[in-house]
C-alpha positions in Angstrom: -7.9 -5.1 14.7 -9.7 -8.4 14.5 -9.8 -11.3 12.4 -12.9 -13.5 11.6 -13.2 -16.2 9.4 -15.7 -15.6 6.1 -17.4 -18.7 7.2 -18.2 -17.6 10.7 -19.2 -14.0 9.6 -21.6 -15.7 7.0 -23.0 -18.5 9.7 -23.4 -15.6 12.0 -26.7 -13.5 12.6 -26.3 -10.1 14.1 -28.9 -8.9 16.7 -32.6 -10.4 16.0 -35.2 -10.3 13.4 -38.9 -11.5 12.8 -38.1 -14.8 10.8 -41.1 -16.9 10.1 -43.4 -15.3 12.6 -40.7 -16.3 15.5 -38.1 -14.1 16.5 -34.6 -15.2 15.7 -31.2 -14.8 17.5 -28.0 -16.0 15.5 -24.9 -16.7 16.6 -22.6 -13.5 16.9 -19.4 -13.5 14.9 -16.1 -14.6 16.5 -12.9 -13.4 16.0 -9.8 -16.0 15.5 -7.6 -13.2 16.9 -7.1 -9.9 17.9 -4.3 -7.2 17.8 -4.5 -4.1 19.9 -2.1 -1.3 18.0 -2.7 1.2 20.8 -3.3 3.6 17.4 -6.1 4.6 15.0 -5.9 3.1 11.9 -5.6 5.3 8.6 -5.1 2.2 6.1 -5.0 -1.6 6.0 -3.0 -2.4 2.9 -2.5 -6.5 2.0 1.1 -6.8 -0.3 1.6 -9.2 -2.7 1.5 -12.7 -1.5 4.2 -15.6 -2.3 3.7 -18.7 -2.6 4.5 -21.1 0.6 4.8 -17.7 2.6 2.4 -16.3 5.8 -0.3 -13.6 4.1 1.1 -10.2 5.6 -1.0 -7.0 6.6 0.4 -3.9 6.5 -1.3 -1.2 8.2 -0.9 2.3 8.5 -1.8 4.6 12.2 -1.5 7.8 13.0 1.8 7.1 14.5 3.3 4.5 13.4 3.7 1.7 10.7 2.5 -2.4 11.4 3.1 -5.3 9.9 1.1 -8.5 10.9 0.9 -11.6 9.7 -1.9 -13.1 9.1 -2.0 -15.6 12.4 -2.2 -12.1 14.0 1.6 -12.1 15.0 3.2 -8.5 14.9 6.1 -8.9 12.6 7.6 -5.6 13.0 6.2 -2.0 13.9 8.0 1.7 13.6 6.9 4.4 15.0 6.8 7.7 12.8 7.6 11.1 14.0 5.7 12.7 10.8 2.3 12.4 10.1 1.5 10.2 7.9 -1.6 10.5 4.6 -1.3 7.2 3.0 0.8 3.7 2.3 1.6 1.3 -1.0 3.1 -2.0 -0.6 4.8 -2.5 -3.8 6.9 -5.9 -3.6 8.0 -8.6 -1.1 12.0 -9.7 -1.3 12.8 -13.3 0.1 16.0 -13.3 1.9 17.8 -15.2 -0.9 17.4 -12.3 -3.6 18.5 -9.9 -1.1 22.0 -11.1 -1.3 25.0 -9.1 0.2 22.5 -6.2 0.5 20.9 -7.4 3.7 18.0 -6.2 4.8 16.5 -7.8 7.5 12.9 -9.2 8.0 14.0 -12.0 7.1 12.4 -14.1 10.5 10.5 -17.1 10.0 11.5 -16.9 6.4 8.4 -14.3 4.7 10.5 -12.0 3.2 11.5 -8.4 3.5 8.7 -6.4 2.7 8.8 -2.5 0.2 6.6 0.1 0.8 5.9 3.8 -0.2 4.9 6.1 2.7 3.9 9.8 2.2 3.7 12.2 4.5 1.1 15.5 4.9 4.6 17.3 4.3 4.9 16.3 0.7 7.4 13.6 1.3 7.6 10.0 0.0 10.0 7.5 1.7 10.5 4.1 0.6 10.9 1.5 3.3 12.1 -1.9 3.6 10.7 -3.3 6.4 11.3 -0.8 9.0 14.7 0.7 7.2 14.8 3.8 5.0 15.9 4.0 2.0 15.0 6.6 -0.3 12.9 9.7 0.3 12.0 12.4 -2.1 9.7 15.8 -2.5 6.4 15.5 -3.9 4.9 18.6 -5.5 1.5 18.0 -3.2 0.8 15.8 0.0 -1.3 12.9 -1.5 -4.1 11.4 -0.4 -3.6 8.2 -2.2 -0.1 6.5 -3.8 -0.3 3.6 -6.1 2.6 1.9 -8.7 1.6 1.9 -12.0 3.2 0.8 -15.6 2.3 2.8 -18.8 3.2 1.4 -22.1 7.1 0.1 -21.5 7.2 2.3 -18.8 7.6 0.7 -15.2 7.7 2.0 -11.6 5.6 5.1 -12.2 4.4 6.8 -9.0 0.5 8.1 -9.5 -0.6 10.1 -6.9 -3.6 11.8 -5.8 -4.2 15.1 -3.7 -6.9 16.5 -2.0 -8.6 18.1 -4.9 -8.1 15.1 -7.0 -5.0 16.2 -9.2 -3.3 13.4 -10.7 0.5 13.5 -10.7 2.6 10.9 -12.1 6.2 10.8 -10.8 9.5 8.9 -11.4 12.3 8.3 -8.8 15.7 8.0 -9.2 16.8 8.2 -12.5 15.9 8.9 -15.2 13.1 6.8 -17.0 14.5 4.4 -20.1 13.6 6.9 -23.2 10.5 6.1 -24.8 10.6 4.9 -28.8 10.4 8.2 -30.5 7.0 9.7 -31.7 6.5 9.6 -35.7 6.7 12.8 -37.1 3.7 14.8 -38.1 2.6 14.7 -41.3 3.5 17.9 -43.5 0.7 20.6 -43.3 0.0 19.5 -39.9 -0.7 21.9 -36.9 -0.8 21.5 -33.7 -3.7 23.7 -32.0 -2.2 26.8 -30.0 -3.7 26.1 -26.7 -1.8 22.6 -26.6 1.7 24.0 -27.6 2.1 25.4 -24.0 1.4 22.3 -22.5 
């Protein structure tokens, strides 16, 4: 995994070309750093930025789970002993607003970071940092995981599979009940291949 500034991959010319009439050799990009994972990469996810705090990275491997920051420092890594489809970073928690709760990842002050991680198994855990805390059975292993809100409605899982089905999940609880649907006028039907549904 390297790093290179978008000024020096824009300044820099890969291999050579007939400019002009004369042949032309630009410079070749170079990286500010470099981080060797020792794992093939599935997905390189960026969370939610604050204000005043380092830019994380969080990337998933085949075996394991990294977060970087964005001088190229390894915050924290776990490795996994399931394999892995895909990844969703869905907040960042400063160390003030975790309170009693704890949490950890809470060195040089960036914040605790919350992500989804599903498995080829059908599982989703949710993670802070490199803690557990939540895990529950999806009806599919997805390829893709995203949080979305609908209407009033926050904190809905969407999830993708293989064949593209769409499933949209809640955890937990319950969701908040939604304001009730007016009532169909009278004399209205509702077609017979939707009643089922």
């Amino acid at each position: 995994m390297c790093l290179c500034r978008y000024q020096s991959l824009s300044m820099a010319y890969c291999g050579s070309a007939d400019v002009g009439g004369r042949e032309n050799a630009g410079k070749k990009p170079r990286a500010d750093w470099t981080v060797n994972l020792g794992d093939h990469v599935i997905s390189i996810r960026i969370p939610r930025q604050l204000p005043g705090k380092p830019s994380q990275l969080l990337v998933l491997g085949e075996r394991g789970v990294y977060c970087v920051l964005d001088t190229g420092q390894l915050r924290f890594m776990m490795k996994l002993e399931v394999s892995p489809t895909c990844i969703y970073p869905y907040g960042v928690v400063l160390s003030s607003d975790l309170g009693e709760r704890g949490g950890g990842g809470e060195e040089g002050g960036e914040g605790s970071l919350q992500y989804l991680l599903a498995t080829d198994s059908g599982q989703l855990q949710v993670f802070q940092d490199s803690a557990l805390k939540w895990a529950a059975a999806l009806p599919h292993p997805p390829t893709d995981i995203s949080v979305a809100t609908f209407q009033d409605l926050q904190g809905v899982l969407v999830t993708v599979d293989e064949l593209g089905h769409l499933t949209c999940c809640y955890l937990g609880t319950d969701p908040p009940p939604s304001p009730p649907r007016p009532p169909l006028p009278p004399g209205t039907s509702i077609s017979p291949r939707w009643r089922g549904r």
